[in-house]
C-alpha positions as CSV (number, residue, x, y, z in Angstrom):
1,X,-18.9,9.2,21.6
2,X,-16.7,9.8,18.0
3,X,-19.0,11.9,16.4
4,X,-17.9,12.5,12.4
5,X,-19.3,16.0,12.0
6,X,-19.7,17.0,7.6
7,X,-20.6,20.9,7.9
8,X,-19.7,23.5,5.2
9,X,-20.6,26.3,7.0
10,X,-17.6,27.3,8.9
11,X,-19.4,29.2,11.7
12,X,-21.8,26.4,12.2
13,X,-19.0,23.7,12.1
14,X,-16.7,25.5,14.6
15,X,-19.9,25.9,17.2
16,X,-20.5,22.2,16.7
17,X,-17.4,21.3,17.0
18,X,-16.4,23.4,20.1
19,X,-20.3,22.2,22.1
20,X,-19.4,18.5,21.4
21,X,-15.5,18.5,22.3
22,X,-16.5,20.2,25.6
23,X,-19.3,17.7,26.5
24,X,-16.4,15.3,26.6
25,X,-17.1,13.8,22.7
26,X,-14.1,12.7,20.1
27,X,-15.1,15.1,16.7
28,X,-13.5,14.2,13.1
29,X,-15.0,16.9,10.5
30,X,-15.3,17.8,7.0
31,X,-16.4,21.0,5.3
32,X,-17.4,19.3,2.0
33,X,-19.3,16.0,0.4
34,X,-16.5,14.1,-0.9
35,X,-13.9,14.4,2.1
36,X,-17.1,13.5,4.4
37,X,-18.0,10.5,2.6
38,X,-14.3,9.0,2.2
39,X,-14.5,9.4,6.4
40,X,-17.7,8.1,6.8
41,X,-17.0,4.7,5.0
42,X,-13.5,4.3,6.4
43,X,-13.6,4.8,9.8
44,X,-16.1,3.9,12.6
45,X,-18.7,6.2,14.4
46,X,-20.9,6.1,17.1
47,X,-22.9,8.8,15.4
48,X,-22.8,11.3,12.4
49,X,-23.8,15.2,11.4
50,X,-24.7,15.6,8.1
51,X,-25.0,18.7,6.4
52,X,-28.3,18.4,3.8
53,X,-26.4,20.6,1.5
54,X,-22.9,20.5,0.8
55,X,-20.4,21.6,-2.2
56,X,-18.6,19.2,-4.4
57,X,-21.5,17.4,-6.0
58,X,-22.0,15.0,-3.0
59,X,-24.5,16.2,-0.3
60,X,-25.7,14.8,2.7
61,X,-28.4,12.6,1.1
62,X,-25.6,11.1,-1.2
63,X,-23.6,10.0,2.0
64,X,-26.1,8.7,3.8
65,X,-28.3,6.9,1.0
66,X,-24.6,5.3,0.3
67,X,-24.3,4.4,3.6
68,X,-26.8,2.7,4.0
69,X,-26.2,0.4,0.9
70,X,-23.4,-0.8,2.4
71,X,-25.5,-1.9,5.6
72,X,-23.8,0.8,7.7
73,X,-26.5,1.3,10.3
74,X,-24.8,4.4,12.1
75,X,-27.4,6.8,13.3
76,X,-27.4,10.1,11.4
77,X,-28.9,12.9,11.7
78,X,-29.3,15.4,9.1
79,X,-28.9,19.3,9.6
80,X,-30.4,21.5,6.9
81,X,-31.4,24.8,6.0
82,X,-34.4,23.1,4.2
83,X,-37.5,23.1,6.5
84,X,-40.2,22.4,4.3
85,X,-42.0,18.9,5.7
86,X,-41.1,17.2,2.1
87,X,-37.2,17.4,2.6
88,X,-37.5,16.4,6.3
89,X,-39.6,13.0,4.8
90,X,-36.6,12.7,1.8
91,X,-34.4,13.0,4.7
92,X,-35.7,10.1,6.6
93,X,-36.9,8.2,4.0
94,X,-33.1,8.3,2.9
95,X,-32.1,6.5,6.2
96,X,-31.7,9.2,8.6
97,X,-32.1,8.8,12.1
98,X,-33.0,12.4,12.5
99,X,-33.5,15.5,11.3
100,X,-32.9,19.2,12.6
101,X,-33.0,22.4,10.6
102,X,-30.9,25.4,10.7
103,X,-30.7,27.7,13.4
104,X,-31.3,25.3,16.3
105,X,-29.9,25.4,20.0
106,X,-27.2,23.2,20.3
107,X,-28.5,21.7,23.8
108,X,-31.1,20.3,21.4
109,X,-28.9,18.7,19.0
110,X,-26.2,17.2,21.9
111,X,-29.8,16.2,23.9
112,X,-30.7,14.2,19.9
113,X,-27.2,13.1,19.5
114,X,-26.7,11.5,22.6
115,X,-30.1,9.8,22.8
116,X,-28.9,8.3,19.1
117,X,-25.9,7.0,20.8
118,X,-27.8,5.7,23.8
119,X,-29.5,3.8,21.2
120,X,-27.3,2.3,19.1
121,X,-25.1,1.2,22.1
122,X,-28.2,-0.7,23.7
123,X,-29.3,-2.6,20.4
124,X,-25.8,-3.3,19.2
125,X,-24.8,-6.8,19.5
126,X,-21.1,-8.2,19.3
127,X,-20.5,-9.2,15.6
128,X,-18.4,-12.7,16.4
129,X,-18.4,-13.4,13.0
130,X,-17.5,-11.4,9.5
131,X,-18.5,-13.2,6.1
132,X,-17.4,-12.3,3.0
133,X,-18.6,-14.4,0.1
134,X,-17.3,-17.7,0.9
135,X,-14.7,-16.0,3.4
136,X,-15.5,-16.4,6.9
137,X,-14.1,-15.1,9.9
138,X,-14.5,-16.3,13.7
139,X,-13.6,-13.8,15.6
140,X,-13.9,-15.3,18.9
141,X,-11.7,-18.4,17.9
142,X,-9.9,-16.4,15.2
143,X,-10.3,-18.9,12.7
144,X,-10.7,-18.2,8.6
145,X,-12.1,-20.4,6.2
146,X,-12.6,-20.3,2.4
147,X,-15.1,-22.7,1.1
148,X,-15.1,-24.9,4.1
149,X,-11.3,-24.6,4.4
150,X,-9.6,-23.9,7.1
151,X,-6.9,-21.5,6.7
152,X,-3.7,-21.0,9.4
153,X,-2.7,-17.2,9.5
154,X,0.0,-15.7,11.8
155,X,-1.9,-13.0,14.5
156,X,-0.7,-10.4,12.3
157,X,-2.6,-11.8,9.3
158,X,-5.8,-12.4,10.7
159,X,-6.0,-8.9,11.8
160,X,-5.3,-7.5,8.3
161,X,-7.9,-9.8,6.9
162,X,-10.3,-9.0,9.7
163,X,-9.6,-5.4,8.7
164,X,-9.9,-5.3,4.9
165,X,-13.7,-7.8,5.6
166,X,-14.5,-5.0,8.3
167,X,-14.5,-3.2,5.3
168,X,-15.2,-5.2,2.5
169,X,-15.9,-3.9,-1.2
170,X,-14.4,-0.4,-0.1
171,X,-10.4,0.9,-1.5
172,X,-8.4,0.5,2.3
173,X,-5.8,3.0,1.7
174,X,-1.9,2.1,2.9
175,X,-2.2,5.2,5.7
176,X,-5.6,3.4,7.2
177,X,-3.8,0.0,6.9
178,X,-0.8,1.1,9.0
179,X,-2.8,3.0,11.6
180,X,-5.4,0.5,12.1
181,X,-3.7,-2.7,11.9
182,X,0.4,-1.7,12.9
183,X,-0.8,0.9,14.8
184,X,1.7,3.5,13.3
185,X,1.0,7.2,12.6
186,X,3.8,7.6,10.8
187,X,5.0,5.9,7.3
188,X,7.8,4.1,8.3
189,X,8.7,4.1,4.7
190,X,9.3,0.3,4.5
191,X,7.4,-2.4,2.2
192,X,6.1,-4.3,5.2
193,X,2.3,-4.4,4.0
194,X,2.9,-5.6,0.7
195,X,4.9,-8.3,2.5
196,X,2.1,-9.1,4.9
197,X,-0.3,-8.8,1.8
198,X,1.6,-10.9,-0.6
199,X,1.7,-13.7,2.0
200,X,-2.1,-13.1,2.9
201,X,-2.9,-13.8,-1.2
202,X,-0.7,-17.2,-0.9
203,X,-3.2,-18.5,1.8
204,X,-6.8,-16.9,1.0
205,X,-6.3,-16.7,-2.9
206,X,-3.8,-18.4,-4.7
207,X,-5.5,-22.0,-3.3
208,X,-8.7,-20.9,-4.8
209,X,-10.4,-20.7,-8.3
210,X,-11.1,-16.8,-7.3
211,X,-9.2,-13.7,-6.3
212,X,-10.4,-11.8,-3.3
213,X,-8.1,-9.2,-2.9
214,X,-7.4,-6.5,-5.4
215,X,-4.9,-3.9,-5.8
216,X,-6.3,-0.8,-6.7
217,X,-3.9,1.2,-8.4
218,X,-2.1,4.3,-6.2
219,X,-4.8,3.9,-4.0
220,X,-4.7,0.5,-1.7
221,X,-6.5,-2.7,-1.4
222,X,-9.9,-3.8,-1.9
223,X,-11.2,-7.3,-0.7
224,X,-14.2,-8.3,-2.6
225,X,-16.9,-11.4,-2.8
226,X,-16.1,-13.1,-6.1
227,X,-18.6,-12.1,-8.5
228,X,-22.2,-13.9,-8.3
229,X,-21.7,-14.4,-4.3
């Protein structure tokens, strides 16, 4: 599993870290509210840690509650210092999956986080299709239409577009852009996706009444329903 781990504790995070890695699980982590948010709404999971209580004025309650308002349904389960039975029903109540407090055993908490994964994986069905306002995707005939319109896109258009609706209403950063959809690590220091994005506004915008995709300034892109939608 790729298990996004948001601990602040460093003793607690490097235990976690080390138990999951050797039980053959892919770890990303983050020692504080606002790096662990910015990973858990730009890259995919088959399961998250959440600390309850975290510095930086976003906790574990903020991530998950916004989450969850973007109808991410990753499990999550919630470690905390905080035992009494109210926090535990916050907690869940919040959208967690789960709930452990602090100390625990970590056979415990691999035993919960691979019975979450076990989970997911079972119920999960194949999305086939992404919509986006009046954007829709087919991802099995890798179609796009606006409107009812069909639109013709080059292969490495469709899977820009599939990956800015993947993550629709959310700033996709030039770095995530390059990894996930040129499959670079490395800046190669060219304007190639501005290119590729300029063309992909003559096709899905410019025909239409509405702009989808925005430039946010020094940060990246954002593809959006038009307002009302």
């Amino acid at each position: 599993m790729r298990v996004l781990l948001v601990e602040d504790d460093p003793t607690v995070r490097s235990f976690v870290h080390k138990g999951l890695k050797e039980a053959g699980h892919v770890v990303d982590e983050a020692d504080n509210g606002k790096d662990g948010l910015f990973l858990a709404v730009s890259e995919a999971y088959d399961v998250m840690i959440l600390d309850r209580m975290l510095p930086g004025g976003i906790d574990g309650l903020h991530i998950l509650e916004t989450l969850r308002s973007q109808n991410n349904a990753t499990p999550v389960l919630l470690l905390s210092a905080l035992a009494d039975v109210d926090e535990r029903v916050a907690g869940l109540k919040a959208g967690g999956d789960d709930y452990m407090t602090k100390p625990f055993a970590f056979s415990e908490l691999l035993a919960r986080l691979e019975a979450l994964g076990r989970r997911t994986h079972a119920e999960a069905a194949p999305r086939t299709r992404l919509v986006v306002g009046d954007l829709e995707l087919d991802l099995l005939a890798r179609e796009v239409r606006r409107n009812g319109q069909k639109i013709d896109l080059q292969p490495r258009e469709f899977r820009l577009l599939e990956f800015l609706a993947r993550h629709a209403g959310q700033v996709v950063t030039r770095t995530m852009l390059l990894e996930k959809v040129w499959d670079y690590h490395f800046d190669p220091q060219t304007n190639v996706i501005d290119v590729h994005v300029s063309r992909l506004r003559q096709k899905v915008d410019k025909p239409f009444d509405t702009p989808m995709i925005h430039t946010v300034r020094n940060a990246g892109y954002i593809l959006r329903a038009p307002e009302g939608e």
